[in-house]
C-alpha positions as CSV (number, residue, x, y, z in Angstrom):
1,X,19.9,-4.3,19.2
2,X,19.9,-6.8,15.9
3,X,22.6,-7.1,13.3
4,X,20.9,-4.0,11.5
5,X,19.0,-0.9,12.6
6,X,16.4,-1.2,9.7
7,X,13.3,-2.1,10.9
8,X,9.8,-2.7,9.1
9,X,8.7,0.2,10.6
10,X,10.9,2.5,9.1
11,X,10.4,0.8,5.5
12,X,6.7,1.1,5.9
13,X,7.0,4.7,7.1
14,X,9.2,5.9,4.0
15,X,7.1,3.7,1.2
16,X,4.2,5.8,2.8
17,X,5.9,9.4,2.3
18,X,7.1,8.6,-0.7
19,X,4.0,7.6,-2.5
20,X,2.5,9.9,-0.9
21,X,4.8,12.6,-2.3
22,X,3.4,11.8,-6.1
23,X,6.4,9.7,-7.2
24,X,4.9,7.4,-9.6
25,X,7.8,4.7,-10.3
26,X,5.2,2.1,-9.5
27,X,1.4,3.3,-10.6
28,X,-1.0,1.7,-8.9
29,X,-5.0,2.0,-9.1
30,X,-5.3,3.8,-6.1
31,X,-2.2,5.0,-5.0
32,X,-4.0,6.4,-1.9
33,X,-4.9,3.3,-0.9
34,X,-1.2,1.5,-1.0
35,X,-0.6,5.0,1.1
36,X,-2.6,4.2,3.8
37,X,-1.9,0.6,4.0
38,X,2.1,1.2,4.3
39,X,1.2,3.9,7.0
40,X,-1.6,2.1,9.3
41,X,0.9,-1.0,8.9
42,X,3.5,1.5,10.4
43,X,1.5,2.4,13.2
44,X,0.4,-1.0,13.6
45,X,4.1,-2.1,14.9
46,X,5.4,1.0,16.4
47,X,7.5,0.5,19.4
48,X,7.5,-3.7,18.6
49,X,10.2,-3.9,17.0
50,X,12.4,-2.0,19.9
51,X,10.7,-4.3,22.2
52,X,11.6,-7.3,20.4
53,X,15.0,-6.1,19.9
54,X,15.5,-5.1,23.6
55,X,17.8,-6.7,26.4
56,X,14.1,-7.5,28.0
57,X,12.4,-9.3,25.1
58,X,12.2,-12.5,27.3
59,X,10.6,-11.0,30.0
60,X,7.3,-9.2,28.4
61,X,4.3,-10.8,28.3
62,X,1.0,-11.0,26.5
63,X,-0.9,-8.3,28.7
64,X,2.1,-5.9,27.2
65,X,1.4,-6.9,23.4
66,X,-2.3,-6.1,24.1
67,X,-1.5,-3.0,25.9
68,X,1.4,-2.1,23.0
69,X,-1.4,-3.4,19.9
70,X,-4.5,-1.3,21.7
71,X,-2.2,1.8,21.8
72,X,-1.2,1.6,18.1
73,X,-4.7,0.6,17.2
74,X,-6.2,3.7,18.1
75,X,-4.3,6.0,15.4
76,X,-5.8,3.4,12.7
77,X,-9.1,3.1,10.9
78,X,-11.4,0.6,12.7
79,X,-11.9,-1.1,9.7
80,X,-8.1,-2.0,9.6
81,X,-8.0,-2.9,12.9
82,X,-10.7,-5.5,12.7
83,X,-8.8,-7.5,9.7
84,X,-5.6,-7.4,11.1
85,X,-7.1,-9.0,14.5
86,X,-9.6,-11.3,12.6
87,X,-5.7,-12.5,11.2
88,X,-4.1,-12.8,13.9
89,X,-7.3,-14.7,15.6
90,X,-7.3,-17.2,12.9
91,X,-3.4,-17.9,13.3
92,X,-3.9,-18.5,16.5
93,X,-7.4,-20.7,16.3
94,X,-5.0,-22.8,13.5
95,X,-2.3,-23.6,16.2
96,X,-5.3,-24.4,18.9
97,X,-6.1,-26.9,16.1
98,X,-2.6,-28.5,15.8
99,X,-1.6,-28.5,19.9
100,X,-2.4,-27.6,23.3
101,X,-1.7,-24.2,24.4
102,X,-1.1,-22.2,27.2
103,X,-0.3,-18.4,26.9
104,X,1.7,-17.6,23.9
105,X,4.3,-15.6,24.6
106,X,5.2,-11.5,23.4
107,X,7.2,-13.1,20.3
108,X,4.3,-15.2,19.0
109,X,2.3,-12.3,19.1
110,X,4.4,-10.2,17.3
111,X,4.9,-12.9,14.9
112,X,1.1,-13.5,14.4
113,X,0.9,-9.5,14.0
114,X,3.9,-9.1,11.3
115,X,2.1,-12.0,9.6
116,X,-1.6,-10.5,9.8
117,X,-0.1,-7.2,8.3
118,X,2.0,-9.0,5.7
119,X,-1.3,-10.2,4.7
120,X,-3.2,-7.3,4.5
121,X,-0.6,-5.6,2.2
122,X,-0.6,-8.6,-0.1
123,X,-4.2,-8.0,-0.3
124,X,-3.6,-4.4,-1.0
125,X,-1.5,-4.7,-3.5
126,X,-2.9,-7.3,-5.4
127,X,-5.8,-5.1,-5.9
128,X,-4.1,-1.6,-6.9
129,X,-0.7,-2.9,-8.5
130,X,-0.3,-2.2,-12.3
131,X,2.7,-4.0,-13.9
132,X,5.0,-1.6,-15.4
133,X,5.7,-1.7,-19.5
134,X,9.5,-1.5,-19.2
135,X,11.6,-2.8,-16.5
136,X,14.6,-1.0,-18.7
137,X,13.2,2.5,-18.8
138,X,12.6,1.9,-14.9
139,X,16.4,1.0,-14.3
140,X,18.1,3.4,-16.6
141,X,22.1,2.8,-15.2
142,X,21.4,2.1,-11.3
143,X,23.1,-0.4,-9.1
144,X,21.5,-3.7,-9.5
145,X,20.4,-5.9,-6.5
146,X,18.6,-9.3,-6.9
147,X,16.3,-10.0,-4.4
148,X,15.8,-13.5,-3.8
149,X,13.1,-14.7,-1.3
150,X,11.3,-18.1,-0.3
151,X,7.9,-16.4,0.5
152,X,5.4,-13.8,-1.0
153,X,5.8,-10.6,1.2
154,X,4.6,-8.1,-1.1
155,X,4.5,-5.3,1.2
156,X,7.4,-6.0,2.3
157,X,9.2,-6.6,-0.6
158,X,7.8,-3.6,-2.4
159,X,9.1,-1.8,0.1
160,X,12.6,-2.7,-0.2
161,X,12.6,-2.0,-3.5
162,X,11.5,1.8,-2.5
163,X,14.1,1.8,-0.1
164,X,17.0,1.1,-2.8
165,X,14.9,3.5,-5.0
166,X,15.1,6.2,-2.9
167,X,19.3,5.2,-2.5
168,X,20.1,5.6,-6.2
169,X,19.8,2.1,-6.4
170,X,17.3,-0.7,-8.0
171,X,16.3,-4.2,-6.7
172,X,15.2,-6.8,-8.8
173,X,12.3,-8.2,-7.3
174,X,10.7,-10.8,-9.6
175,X,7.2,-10.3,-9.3
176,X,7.2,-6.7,-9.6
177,X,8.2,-7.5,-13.3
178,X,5.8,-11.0,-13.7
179,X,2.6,-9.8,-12.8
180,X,1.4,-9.5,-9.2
181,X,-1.6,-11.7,-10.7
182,X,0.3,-14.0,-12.7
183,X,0.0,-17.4,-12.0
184,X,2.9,-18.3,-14.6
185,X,6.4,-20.3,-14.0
186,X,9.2,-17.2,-14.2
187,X,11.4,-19.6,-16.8
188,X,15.1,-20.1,-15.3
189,X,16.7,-18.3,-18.1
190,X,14.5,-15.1,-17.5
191,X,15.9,-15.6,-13.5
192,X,19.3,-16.0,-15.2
193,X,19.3,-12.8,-16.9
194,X,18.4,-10.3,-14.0
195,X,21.0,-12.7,-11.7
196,X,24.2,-11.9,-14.9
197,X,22.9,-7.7,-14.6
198,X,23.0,-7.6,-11.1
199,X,25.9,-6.7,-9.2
200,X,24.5,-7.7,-5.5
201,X,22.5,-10.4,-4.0
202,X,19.8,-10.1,-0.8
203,X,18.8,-12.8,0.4
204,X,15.2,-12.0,2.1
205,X,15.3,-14.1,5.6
206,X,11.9,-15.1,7.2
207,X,10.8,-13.5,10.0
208,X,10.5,-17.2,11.8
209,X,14.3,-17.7,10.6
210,X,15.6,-14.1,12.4
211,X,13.2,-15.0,15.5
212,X,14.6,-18.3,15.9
213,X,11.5,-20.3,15.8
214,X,11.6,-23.8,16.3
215,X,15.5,-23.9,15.6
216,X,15.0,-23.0,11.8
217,X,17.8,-20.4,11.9
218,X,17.9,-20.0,8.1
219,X,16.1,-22.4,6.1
220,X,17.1,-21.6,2.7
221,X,14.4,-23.0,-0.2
222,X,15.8,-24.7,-3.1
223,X,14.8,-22.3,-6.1
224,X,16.6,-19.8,-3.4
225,X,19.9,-22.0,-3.2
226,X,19.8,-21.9,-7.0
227,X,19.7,-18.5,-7.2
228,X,22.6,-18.3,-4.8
229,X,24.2,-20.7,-6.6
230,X,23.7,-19.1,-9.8
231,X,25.4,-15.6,-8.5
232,X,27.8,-17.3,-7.4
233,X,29.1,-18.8,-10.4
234,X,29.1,-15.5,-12.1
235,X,29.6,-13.0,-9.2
236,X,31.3,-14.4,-6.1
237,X,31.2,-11.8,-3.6
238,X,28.7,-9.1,-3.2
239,X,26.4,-11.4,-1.1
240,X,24.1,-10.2,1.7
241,X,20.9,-11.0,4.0
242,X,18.2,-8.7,6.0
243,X,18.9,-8.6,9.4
244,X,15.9,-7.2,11.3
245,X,16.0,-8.9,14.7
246,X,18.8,-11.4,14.7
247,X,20.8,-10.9,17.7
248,X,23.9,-12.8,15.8
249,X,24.5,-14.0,12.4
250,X,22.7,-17.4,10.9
251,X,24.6,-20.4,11.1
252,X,24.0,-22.4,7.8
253,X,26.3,-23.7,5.4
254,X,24.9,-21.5,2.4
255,X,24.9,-18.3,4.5
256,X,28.3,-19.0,6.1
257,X,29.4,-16.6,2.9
258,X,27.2,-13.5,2.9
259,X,26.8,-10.5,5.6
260,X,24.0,-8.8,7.3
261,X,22.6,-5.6,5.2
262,X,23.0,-2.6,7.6
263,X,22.2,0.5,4.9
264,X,22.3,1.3,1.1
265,X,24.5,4.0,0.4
266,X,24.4,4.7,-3.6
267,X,23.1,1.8,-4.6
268,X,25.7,0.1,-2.7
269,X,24.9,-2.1,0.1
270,X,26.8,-1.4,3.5
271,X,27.2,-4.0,6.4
């Protein structure tokens, strides 16, 4: 098992029920729609993430991702189905392009299929998201978290931000705030303010970083080493990173000081 026993699985899952359950802290356009998406993305990756988190991992093989991805696929709308493989098709057609290739292994698939469904929620919620009026009224006195990441992972993102929700807690997640449209710089002293009212930091890791891909254990951007920087200077401690599948912490000089997330108790984050 990894650092942590939160999975994408059970974000997706929860986002799911709870907008499904009429709680409108975020409005989107079609709320169904953002519904759907966080559940067939569920179902998508059942039973992957044990796999990949298993004593085994090594030894699957790319018959058992098919097998494992055909399962899944038949509990999700064909239309889904076809876009999350036409995604994964053309990851794979890109790194034909780039080198020679024999059979990729379980891990590359799964990478190529939490990538394809990263994807597909972007999409989603780029379509349905409506930027809320007051990021105040939304916060009233909760716990604050910043979330800094070096990617757009909307879905995944969002998500988190449900999952402190839900735990009497609120993550600051910049583009939530900015406009999932907005093409716009978000100005250092904007960045500065949410970093001075939060009382944690996350650190989002990449999904290449926690899988260990080509040695990049945990490449750390440098708005993201700002930000890092920045809490620092006013906060010190309080300092964390997702753990979904790392088997033992990140070395790297900037994450030496931070722990894995494990849970969210009260707002409070718990390692």
């Amino acid at each position: 098992m990894g650092l942590s026993s939160l999975m994408r699985y059970t974000l997706f899952m929860e986002s799911g029920d709870y907008i499904g359950n009429g709680n409108g802290i975020i409005q989107f356009r079609d709320s169904t729609a953002v519904r759907n998406m966080y559940y067939d993305s569920a179902r998508l990756i059942s039973g992957f993430e044990d796999a990949i988190n298993g004593d085994n991992e090594s030894t699957l093989s790319a018959d058992e991702y098919q097998g494992m991805f055909d399962k899944n696929a038949e509990d999700v709308p064909d239309m889904v189905v076809q876009k999350i493989t036409s995604l994964i098709q053309k990851q794979i057609d890109e790194k034909k392009g780039k080198e020679q290739l024999g059979e990729l292994p379980f891990k590359t698939y799964f990478r190529y299929l939490i990538k394809a469904v990263a994807d597909y929620q972007d999409e989603t919620i780029q379509n349905n998201y409506i930027v809320p009026a007051e990021m105040e009224v939304i916060r009233t006195n909760r716990k604050q978290t910043f979330l800094s990441y070096a990617y757009y992972d909307k879905g995944l993102t969002q998500a988190l931000f449900y999952y402190f929700w839900i735990r009497s807690g609120f993550l600051y997640v910049n583009w939530m705030w900015d406009g999932v449209n907005s093409h716009s710089s978000i100005t250092k002293s904007k960045l500065e303010n949410a970093l001075a009212d939060s009382d944690q930091f996350l650190f989002l890791r990449t999904a290449n970083s926690e899988l260990r891909v080509r040695g990049n254990n945990s490449s750390v951007r440098q708005w993201c080493a700002w930000e890092i920087g920045n809490f620092y200077n006013k906060h010190k401690e309080e300092k964390y990173y997702t753990s979904f599948y790392d088997r033992a912490e990140p070395r790297n000089d900037i994450l030496d000081t931070f722990r894995p997330m494990k849970e969210v108790i009260m707002g409070e984050i718990k390692c």
